[in-house]
Backbone as XML, in Angstrom:
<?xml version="1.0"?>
<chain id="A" units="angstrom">
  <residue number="1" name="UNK">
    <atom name="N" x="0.843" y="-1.180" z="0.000"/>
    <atom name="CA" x="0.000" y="0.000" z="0.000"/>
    <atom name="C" x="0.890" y="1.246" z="0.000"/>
  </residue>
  <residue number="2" name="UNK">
    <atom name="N" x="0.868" y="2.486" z="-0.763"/>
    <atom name="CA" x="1.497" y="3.207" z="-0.937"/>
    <atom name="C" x="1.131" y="4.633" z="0.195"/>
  </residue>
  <residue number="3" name="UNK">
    <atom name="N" x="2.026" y="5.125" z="0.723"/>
    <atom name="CA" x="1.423" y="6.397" z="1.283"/>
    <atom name="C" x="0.776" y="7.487" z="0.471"/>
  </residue>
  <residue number="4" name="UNK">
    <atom name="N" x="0.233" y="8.019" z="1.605"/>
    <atom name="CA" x="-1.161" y="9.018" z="0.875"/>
    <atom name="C" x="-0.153" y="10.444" z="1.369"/>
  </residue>
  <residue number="5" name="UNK">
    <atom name="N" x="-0.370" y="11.249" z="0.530"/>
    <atom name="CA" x="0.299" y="12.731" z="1.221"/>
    <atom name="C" x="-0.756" y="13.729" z="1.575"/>
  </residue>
  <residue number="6" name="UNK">
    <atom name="N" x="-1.189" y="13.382" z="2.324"/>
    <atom name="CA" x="-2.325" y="14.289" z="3.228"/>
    <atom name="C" x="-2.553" y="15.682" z="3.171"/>
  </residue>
  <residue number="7" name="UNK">
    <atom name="N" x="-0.659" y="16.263" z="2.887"/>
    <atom name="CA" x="-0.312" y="17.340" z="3.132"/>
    <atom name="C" x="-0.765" y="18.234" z="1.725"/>
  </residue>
  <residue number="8" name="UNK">
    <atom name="N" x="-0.727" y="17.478" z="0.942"/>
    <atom name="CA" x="-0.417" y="17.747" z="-0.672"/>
    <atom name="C" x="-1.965" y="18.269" z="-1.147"/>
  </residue>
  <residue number="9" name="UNK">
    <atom name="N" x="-3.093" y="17.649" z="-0.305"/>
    <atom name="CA" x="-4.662" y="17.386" z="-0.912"/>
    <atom name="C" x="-4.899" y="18.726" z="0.081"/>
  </residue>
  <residue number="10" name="UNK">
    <atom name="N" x="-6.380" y="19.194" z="-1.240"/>
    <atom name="CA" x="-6.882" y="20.848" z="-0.313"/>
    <atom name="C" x="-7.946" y="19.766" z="0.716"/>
  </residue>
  <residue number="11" name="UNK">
    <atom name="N" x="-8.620" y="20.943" z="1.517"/>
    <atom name="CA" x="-9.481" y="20.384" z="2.311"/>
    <atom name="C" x="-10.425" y="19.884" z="1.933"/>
  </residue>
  <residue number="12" name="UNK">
    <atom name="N" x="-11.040" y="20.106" z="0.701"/>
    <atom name="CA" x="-11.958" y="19.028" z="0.305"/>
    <atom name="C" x="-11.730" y="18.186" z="-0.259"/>
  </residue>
  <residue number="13" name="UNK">
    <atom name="N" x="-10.509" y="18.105" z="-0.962"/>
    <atom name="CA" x="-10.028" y="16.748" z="-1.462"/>
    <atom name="C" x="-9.646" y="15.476" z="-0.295"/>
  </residue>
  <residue number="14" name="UNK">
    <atom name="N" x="-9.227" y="16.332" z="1.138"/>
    <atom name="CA" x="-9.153" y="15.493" z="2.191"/>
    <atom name="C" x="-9.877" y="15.105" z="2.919"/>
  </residue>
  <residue number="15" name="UNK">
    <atom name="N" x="-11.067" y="15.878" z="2.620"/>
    <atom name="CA" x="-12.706" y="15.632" z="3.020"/>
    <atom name="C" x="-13.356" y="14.261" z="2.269"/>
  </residue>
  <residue number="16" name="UNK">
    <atom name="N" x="-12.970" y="14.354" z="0.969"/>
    <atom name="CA" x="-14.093" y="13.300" z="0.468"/>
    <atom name="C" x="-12.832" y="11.887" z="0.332"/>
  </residue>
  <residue number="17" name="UNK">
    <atom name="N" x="-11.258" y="12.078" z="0.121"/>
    <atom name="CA" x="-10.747" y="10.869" z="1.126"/>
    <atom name="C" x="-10.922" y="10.365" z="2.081"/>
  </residue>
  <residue number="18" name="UNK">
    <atom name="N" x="-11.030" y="11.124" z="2.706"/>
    <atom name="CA" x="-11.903" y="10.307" z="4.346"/>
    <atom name="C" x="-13.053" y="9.855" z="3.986"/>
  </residue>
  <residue number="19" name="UNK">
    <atom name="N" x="-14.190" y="9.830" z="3.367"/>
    <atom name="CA" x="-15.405" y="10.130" z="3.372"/>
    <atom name="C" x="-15.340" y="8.730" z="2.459"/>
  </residue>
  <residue number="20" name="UNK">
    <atom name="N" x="-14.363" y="8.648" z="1.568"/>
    <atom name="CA" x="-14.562" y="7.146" z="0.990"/>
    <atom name="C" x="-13.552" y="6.238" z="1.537"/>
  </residue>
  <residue number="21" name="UNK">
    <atom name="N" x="-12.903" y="6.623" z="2.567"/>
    <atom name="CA" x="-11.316" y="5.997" z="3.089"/>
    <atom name="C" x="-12.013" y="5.870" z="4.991"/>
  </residue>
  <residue number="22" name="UNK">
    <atom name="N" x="-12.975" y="5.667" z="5.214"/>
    <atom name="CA" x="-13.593" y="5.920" z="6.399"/>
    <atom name="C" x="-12.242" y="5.007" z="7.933"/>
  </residue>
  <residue number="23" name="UNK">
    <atom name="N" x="-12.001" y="4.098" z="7.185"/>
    <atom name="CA" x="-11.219" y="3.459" z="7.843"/>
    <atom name="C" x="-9.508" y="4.146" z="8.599"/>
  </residue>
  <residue number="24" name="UNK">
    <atom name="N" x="-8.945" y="4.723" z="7.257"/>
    <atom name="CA" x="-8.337" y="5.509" z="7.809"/>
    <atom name="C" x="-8.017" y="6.616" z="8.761"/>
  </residue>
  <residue number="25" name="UNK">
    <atom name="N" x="-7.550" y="6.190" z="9.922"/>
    <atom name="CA" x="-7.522" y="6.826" z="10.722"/>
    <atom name="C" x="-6.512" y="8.193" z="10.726"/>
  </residue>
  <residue number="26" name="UNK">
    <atom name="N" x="-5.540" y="8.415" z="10.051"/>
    <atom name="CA" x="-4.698" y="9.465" z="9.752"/>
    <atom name="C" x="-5.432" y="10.155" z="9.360"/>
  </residue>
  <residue number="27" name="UNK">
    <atom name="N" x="-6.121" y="9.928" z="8.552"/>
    <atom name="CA" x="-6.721" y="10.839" z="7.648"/>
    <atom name="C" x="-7.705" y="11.876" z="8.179"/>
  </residue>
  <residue number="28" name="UNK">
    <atom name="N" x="-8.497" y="11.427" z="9.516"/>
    <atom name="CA" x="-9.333" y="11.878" z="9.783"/>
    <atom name="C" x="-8.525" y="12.916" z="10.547"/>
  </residue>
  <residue number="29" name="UNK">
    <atom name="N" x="-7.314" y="12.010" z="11.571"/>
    <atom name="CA" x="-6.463" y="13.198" z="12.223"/>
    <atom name="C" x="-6.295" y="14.040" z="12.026"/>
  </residue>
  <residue number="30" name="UNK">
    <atom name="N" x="-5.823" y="14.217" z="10.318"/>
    <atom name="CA" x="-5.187" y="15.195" z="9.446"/>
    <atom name="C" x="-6.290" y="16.351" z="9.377"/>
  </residue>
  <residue number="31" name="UNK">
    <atom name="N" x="-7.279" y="15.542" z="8.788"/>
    <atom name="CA" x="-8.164" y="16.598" z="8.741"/>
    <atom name="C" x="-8.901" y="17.360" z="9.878"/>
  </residue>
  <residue number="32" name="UNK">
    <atom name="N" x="-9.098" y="16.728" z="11.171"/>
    <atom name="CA" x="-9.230" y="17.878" z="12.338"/>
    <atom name="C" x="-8.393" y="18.472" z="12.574"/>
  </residue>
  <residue number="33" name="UNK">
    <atom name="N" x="-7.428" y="18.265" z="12.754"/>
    <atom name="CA" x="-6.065" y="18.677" z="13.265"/>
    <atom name="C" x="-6.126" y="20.394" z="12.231"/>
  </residue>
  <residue number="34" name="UNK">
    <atom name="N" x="-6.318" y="20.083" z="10.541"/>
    <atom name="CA" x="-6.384" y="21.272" z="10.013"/>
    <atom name="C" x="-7.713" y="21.875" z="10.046"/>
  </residue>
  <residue number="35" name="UNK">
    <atom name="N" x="-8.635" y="21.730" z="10.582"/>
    <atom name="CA" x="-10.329" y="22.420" z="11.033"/>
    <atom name="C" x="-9.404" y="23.276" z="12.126"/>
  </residue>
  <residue number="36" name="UNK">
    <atom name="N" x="-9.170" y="22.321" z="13.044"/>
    <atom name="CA" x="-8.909" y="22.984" z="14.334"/>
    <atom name="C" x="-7.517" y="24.005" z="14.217"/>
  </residue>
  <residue number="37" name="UNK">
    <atom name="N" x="-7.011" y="23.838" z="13.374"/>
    <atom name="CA" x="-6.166" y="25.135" z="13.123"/>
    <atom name="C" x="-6.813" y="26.582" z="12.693"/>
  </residue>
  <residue number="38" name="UNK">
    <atom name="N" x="-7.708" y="26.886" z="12.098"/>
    <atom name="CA" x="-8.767" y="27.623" z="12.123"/>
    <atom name="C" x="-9.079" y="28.463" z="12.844"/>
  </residue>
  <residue number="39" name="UNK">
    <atom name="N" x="-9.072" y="30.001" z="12.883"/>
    <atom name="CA" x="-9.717" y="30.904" z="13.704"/>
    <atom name="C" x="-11.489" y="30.409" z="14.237"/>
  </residue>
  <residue number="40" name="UNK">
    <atom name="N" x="-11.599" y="30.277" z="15.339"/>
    <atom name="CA" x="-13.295" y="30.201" z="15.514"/>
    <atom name="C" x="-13.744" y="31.391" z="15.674"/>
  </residue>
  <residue number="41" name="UNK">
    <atom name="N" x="-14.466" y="31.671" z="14.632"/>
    <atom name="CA" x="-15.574" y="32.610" z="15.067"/>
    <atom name="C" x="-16.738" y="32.729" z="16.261"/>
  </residue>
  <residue number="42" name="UNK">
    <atom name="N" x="-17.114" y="33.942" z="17.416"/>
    <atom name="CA" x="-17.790" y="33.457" z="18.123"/>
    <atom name="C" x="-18.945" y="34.435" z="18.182"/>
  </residue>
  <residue number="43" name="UNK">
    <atom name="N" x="-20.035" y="33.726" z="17.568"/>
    <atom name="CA" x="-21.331" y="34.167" z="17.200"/>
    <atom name="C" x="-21.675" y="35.077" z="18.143"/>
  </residue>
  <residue number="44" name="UNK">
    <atom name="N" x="-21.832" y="34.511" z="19.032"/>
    <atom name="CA" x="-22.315" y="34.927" z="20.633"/>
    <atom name="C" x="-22.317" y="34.437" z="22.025"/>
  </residue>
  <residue number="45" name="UNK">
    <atom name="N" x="-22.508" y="34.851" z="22.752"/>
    <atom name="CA" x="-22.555" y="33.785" z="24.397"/>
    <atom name="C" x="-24.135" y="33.668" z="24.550"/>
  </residue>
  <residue number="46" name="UNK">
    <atom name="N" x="-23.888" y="32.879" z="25.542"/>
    <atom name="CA" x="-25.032" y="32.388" z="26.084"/>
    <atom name="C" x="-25.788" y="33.359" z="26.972"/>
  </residue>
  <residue number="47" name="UNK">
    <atom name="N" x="-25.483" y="34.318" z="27.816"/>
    <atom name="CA" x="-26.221" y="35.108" z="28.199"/>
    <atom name="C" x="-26.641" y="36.443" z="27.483"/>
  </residue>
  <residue number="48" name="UNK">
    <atom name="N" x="-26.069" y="36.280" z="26.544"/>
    <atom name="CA" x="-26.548" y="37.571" z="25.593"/>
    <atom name="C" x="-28.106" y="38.004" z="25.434"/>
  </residue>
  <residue number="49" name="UNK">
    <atom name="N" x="-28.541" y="39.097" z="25.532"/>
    <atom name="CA" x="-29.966" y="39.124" z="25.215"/>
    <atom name="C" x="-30.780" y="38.979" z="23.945"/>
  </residue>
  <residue number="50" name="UNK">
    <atom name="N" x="-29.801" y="38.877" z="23.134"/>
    <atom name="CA" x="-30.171" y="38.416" z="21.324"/>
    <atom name="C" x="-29.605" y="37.271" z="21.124"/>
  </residue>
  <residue number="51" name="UNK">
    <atom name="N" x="-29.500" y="36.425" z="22.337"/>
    <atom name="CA" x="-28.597" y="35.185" z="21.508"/>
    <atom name="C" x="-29.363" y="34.532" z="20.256"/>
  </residue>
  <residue number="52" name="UNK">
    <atom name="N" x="-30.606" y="34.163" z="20.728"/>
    <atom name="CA" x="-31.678" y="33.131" z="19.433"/>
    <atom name="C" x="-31.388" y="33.804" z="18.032"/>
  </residue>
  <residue number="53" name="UNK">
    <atom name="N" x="-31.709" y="35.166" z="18.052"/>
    <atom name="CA" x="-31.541" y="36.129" z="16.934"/>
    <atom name="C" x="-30.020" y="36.055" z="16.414"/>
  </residue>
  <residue number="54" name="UNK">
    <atom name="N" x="-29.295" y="35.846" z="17.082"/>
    <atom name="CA" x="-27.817" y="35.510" z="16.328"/>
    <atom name="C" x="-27.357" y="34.540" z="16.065"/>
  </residue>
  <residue number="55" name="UNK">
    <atom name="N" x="-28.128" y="33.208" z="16.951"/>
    <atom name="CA" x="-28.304" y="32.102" z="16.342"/>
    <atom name="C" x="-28.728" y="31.974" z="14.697"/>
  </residue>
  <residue number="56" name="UNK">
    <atom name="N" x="-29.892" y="32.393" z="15.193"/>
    <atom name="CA" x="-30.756" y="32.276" z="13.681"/>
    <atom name="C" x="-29.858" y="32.837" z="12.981"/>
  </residue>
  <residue number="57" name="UNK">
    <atom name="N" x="-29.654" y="34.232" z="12.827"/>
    <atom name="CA" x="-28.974" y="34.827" z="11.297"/>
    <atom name="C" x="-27.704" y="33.719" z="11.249"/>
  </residue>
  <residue number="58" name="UNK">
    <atom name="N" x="-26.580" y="33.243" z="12.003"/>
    <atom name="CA" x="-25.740" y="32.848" z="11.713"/>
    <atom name="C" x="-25.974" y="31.162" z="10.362"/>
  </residue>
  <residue number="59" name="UNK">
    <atom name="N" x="-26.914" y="30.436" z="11.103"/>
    <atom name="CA" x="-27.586" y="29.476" z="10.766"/>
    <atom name="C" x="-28.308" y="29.946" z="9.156"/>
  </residue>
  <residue number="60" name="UNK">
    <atom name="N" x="-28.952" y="30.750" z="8.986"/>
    <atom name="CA" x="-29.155" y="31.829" z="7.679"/>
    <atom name="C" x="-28.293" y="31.803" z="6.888"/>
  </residue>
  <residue number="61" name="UNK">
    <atom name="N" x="-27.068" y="32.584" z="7.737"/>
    <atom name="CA" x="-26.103" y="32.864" z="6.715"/>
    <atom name="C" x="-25.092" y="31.528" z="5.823"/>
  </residue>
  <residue number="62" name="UNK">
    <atom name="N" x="-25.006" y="30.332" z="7.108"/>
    <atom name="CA" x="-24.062" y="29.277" z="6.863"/>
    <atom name="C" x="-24.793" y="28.748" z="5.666"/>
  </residue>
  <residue number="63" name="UNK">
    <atom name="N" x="-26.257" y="28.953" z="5.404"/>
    <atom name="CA" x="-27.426" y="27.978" z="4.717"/>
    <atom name="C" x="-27.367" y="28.941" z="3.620"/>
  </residue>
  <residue number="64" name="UNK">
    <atom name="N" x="-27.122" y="30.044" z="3.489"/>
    <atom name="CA" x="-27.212" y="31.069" z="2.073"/>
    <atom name="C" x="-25.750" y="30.642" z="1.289"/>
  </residue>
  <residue number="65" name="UNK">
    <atom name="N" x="-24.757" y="30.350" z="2.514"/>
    <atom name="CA" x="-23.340" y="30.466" z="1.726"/>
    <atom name="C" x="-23.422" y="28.986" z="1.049"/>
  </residue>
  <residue number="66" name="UNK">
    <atom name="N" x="-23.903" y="27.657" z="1.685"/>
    <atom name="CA" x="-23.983" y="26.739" z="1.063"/>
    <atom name="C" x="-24.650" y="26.728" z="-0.055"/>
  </residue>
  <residue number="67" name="UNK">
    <atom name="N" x="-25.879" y="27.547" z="-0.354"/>
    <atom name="CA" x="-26.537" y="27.468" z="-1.682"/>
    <atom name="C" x="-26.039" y="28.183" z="-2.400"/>
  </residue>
  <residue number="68" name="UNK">
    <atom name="N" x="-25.096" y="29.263" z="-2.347"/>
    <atom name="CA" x="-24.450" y="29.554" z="-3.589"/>
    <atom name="C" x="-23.378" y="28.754" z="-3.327"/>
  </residue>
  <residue number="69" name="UNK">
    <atom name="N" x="-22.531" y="27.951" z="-3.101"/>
    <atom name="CA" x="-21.638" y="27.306" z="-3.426"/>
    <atom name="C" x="-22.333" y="25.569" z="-4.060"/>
  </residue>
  <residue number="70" name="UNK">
    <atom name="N" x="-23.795" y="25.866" z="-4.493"/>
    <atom name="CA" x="-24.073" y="24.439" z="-4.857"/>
    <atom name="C" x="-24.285" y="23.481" z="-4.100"/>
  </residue>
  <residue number="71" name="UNK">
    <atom name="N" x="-24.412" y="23.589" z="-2.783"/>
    <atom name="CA" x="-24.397" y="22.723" z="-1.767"/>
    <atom name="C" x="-25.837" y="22.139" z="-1.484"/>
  </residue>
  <residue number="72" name="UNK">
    <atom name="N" x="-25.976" y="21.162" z="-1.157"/>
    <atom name="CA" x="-27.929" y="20.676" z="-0.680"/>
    <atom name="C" x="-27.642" y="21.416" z="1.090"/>
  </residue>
  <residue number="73" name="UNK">
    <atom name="N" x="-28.943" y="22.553" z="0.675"/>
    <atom name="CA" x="-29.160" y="22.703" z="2.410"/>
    <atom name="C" x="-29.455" y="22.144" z="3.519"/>
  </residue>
  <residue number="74" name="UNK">
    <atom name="N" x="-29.093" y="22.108" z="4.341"/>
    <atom name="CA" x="-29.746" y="21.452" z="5.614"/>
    <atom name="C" x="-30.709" y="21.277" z="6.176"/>
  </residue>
</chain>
């Protein structure tokens, strides 16, 4: 079996390797490991007095960006 270069594939190419490579366990590493490198954005806290409302738009917005990128919504 030949090695895979993990490093080499964008994130969705390392997305849908995993996704048909389920077994591989590197792979999945690889790919949290680079999620979790990632700035998190933070919507809001929990005691906020608009939290639902920033819920919602965020949830909006993640669901608008998927349909222009072609994506099936959630």
């Amino acid at each position: 079996m030949s090695q895979v270069d993990y490093a080499a594939m964008s994130d969705e190419e390392l997305r849908r390797y995993f996704l048909q490579h389920r077994d591989d366990k590197m792979a999945l590493r690889f790919y949290l490991d680079r999620l979790n490198q990632r700035p998190h954005e933070i919507i809001t806290t929990v005691d906020a007095p608009d939290f639902d409302a920033k819920i919602q738009a965020a949830i909006e917005q993640k669901m608008q960006a998927a349909n222009n990128n072609g994506e099936a919504s959630v």
